[in-house]
N, C-alpha and C positions, 0 to 999 in steps of 0.2 A: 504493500500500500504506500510504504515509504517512497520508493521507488517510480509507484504509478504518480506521488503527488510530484514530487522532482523532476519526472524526464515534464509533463505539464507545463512547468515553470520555464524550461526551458525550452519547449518548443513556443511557448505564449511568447517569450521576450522578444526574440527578432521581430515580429509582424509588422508592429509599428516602428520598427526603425525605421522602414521604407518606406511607411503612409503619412503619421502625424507628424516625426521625428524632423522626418526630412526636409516634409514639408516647409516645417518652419525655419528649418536653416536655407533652405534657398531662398522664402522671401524673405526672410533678412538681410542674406546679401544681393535683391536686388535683382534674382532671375526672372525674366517674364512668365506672368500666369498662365501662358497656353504653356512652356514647357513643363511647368509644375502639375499641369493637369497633366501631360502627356506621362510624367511621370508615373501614372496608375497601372503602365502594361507591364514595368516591370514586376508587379503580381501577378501576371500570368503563371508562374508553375504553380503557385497554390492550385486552381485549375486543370491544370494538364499535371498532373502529378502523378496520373495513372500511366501515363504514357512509356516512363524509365521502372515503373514497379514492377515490371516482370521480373528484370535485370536484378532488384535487390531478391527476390525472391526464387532464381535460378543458382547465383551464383556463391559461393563463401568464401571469403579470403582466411587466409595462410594462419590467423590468428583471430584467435579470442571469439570464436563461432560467427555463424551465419550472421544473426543481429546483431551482436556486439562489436564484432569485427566491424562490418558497413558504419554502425553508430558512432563507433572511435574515430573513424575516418570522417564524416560527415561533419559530427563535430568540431574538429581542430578546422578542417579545411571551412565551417561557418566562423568561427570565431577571427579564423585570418582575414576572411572576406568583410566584416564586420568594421577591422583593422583598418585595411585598403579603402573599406567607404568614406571611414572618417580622415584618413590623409588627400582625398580627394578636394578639390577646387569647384565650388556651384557657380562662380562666377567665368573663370579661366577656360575650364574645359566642362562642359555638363555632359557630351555623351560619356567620358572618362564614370563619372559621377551615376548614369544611367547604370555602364556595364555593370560596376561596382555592386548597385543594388541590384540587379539581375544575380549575379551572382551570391548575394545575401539570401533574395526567395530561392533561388533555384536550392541549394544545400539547406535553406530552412526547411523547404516541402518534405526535400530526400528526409531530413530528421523526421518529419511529420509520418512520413511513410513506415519507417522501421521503428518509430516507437510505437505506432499504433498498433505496428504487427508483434512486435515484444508485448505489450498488455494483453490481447488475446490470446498469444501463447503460454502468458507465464501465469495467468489466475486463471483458479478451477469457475467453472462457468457459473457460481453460486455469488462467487466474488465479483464479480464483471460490474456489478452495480454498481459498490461503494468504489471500484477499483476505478472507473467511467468519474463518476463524481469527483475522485479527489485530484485525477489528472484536470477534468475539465477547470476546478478552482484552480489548484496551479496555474493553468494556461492564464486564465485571468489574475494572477495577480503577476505575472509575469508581463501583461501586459500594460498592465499600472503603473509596472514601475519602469517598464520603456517610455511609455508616452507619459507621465505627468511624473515620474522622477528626471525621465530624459529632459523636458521642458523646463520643469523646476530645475536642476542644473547647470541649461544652456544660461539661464539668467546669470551663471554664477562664474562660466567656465567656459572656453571655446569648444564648437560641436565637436571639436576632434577630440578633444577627450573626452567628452561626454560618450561618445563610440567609443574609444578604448575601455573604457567602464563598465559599456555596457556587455562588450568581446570580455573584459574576466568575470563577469557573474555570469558566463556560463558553464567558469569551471566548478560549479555543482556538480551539473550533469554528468562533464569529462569522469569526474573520478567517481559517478554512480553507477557510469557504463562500465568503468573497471572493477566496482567493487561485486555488481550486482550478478547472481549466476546466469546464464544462455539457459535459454528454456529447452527443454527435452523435446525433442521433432517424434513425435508418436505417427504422424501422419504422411511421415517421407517428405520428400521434396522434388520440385521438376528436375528432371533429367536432362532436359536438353531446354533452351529457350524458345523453343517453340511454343514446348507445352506449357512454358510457364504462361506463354501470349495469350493461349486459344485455351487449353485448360480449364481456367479460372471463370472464363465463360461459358463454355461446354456444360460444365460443373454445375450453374449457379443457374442455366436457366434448365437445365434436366430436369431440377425439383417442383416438386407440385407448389402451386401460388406463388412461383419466383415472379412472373408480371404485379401481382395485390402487392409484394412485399416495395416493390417498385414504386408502385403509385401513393403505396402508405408513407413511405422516403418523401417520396414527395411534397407530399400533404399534410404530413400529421403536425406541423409546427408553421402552415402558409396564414394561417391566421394572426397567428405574433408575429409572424416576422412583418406584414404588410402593415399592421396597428404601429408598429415600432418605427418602421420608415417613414413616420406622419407626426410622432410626437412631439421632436423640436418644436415646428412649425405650430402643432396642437398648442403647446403651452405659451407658448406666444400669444398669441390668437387668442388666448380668455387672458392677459394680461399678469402673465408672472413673470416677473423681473430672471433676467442671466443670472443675477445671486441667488434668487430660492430655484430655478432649475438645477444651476451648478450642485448646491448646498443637499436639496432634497433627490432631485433626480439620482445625480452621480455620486455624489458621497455615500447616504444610504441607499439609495439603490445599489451602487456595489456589495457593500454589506449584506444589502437583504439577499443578494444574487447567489454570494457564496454559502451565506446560511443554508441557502433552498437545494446548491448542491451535495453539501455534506447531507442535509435532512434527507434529503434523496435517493442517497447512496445506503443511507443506515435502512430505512423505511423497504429498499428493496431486496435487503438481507434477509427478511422477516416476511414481505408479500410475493418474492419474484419480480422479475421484469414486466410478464404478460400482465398482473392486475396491475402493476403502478404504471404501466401505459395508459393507462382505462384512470385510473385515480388523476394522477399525473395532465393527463389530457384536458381531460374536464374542470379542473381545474386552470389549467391555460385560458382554455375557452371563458369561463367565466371571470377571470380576471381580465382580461380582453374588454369584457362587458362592462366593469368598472368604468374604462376610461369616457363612456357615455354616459354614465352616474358622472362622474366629475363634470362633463361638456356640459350638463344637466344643470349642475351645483356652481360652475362654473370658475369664479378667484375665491380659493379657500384653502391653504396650509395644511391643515390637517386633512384634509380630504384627499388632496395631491400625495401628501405622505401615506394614507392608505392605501389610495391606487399605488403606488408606488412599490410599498412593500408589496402586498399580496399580487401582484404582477411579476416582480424581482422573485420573490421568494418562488411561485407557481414555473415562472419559466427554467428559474436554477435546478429544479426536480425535475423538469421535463426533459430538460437539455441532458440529465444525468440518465436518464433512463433511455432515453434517445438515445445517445452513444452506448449504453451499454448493449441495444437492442443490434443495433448495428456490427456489433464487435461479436457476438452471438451465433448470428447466422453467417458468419463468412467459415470456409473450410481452411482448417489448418495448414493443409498443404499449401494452401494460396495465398496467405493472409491478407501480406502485403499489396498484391495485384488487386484479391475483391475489396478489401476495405479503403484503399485509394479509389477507385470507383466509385462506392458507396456516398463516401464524405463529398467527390465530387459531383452527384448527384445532389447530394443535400443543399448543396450550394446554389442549386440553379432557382429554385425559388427565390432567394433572396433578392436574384440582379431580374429574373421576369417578373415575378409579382408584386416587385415593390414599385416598376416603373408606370402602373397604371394610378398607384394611389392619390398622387394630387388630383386627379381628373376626378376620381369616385371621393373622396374629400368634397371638391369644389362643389358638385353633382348633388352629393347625398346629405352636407352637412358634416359639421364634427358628429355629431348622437346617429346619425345613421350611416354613416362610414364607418363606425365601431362597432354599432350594431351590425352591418354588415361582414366585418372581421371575427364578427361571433359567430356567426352563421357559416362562414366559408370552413372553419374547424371540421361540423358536422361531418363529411366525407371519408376524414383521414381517420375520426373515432369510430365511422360504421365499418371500416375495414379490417378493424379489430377482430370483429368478426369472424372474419374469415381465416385467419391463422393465428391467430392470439385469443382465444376466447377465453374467458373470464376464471372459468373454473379449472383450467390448465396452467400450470403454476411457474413451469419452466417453457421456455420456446421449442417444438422441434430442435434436438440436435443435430449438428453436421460434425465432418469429420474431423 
């Protein structure tokens, strides 16, 4: 568990080096906003991250097993690149500056690959819960202290060392990859990189309701994530100041976030994964519905810190059982290949259905644009149904 909270931390820390981090040291020193924006594609491996995951999960280097081996290498070779961002010039050279962060996602992703496939190899699937929850809190506070320790900093220190700073808090991870054991391969491994490619698809869509488990990825969390792409804007809009958003939104909302992921992780030791989809779900949904009570109640402190928490806390459980659900049905033999698919699946909702939200806002109202983010949930909890039913406690296993 130790372990699943550490490697978290430090797959969370990089992300926003290359998003808010950067951000802000290029327009401080004065780069133009279309290059800042253009800056966004270098996230693209987050995205295509399935595309090299055969590779980690075909091949083993000479030392320290299959995952450890790749993760020690990943590692140092992200922390160097980290190094190289921050000696970089935003003013002088910015494609220099581009490669750099490309180079930071591309070996962040690879880490994102091979730890996700270390967590489903190395807990018994009982654990996946709490073991999902404590990675996921790491990931977030690993990203706290990138973007609002990285910022808080830059005030204090030039960006380039603020990177360097942030290149040695990931020697956590370096010496958890060394300490912690290579998980026991029960399941074999591909034999040649073919089968690592085609395999892992063969594999996954042979099984009965591989399409449901598909569209349930898809959907079971399209209702928060479209509410949340609108809330800025929302709290604006009934007139609450950047200090109580800041104050209430991000400070306890953080808090409540991670509370909701530990609560999540313990709660699914004791229900399983299948019921606290179904708890966990319904719960989102109706938290959802909150932010129409607030649109409703309209500038009110205490109201906002309700919705707040019970939103924060509702999605940190969902997120937690969500990933563990994910980590669950991928087969051991593949990890790496199906669960980079998986995660990048999960993703696509957030960049298609958050883009139609201002229009259905502008359209429906705040109280019925959230009422309507309640309702869109429905779908992803009826498919429950179909392979997670209620009184089934653990998921279909795979191999």
């Amino acid at each position: 568990m130790l372990v699943a909270f550490i490697m978290g931390f430090a797959c969370g820390l990089p992300l926003l080096l290359t998003i808010s981090v950067l951000q802000a040291w290029m327009k401080e020193a004065g780069v133009d906003l279309t290059v800042i924006g253009m800056m966004a594609l270098v996230g693209l491996p987050y995205t295509l991250k399935f595309l090299w995951s055969p590779i980690l999960d075909r091949f083993t280097l000479p030392f320290l097993g299959r995952r450890r081996g790749w993760l020690l290498v990943v590692q140092l070779t992200l922390m160097a690149s980290i190094v190289f961002l921050g000696f970089t010039n935003p003013v002088a050279n910015p494609w220099l500056v581009a490669f750099a962060a490309f180079l930071v996602t591309f070996f962040s992703a690879s880490q994102d690959i091979i730890v996700d496939a270390y967590r489903r190899e190395d807990l018994a699937d009982e654990e996946l819960g709490l073991g999902s929850s404590l990675y996921v809190n790491g990931y977030r506070i690993g990203m706290l202290l990138a973007s609002g320790g990285g910022l808080i900093m830059a005030d204090h220190m030039p960006f380039s060392m603020v990177y360097l700073i942030m290149a040695a808090c990931l020697l956590p991870g370096v010496i958890t990859t060394l300490l912690a054991p290579e998980p026991d391969v029960t399941a074999g491994t591909p034999r040649t990189l073919k089968e690592a490619v085609l395999h892992p698809l063969i594999e996954y869509f042979s099984r009965s309701g591989a399409l449901w488990m598909l569209a349930f990825i898809l959907c079971y969390k399209i209702g928060d994530t479209m509410a949340s792409a609108m809330t800025t804007p929302f709290y604006l809009d009934i007139d609450f100041t950047k200090t109580e958003i800041g104050a209430v939104v991000k400070l306890f909302g953080f808090w409540a976030t991670i509370a909701g992921g530990f609560l999540g992780g313990i709660i699914m030791l004791r229900l399983g994964i299948n019921r606290c989809l179904w708890i966990f779900g319904f719960l989102q949904a109706l938290s959802t519905a909150g932010f129409a009570v607030l649109a409703h109640i309209g500038h009110n402190i205490s109201a906002l810190a309700a919705v707040i928490g019970f939103e924060n806390l509702s999605s940190g459980m969902g997120t937690a059982a969500f990933v563990a659900f994910m980590a669950s049905i991928t087969n051991k033999k593949f990890t790496a290949t199906q669960y980079a698919l998986l995660t990048s699946l999960m993703g696509i909702p957030r960049v298609m259905a958050s883009a139609p939200t201002g229009f259905l806002a502008k359209n429906f109202g705040w109280e019925g644009f959230f009422i309507f983010c309640t309702l869109i949930a429905i779908p992803g909890m009826l498919l429950l149904f179909k392979f997670a039913p209620w009184n089934l406690k653990t998921l279909p296993q795979t191999a």
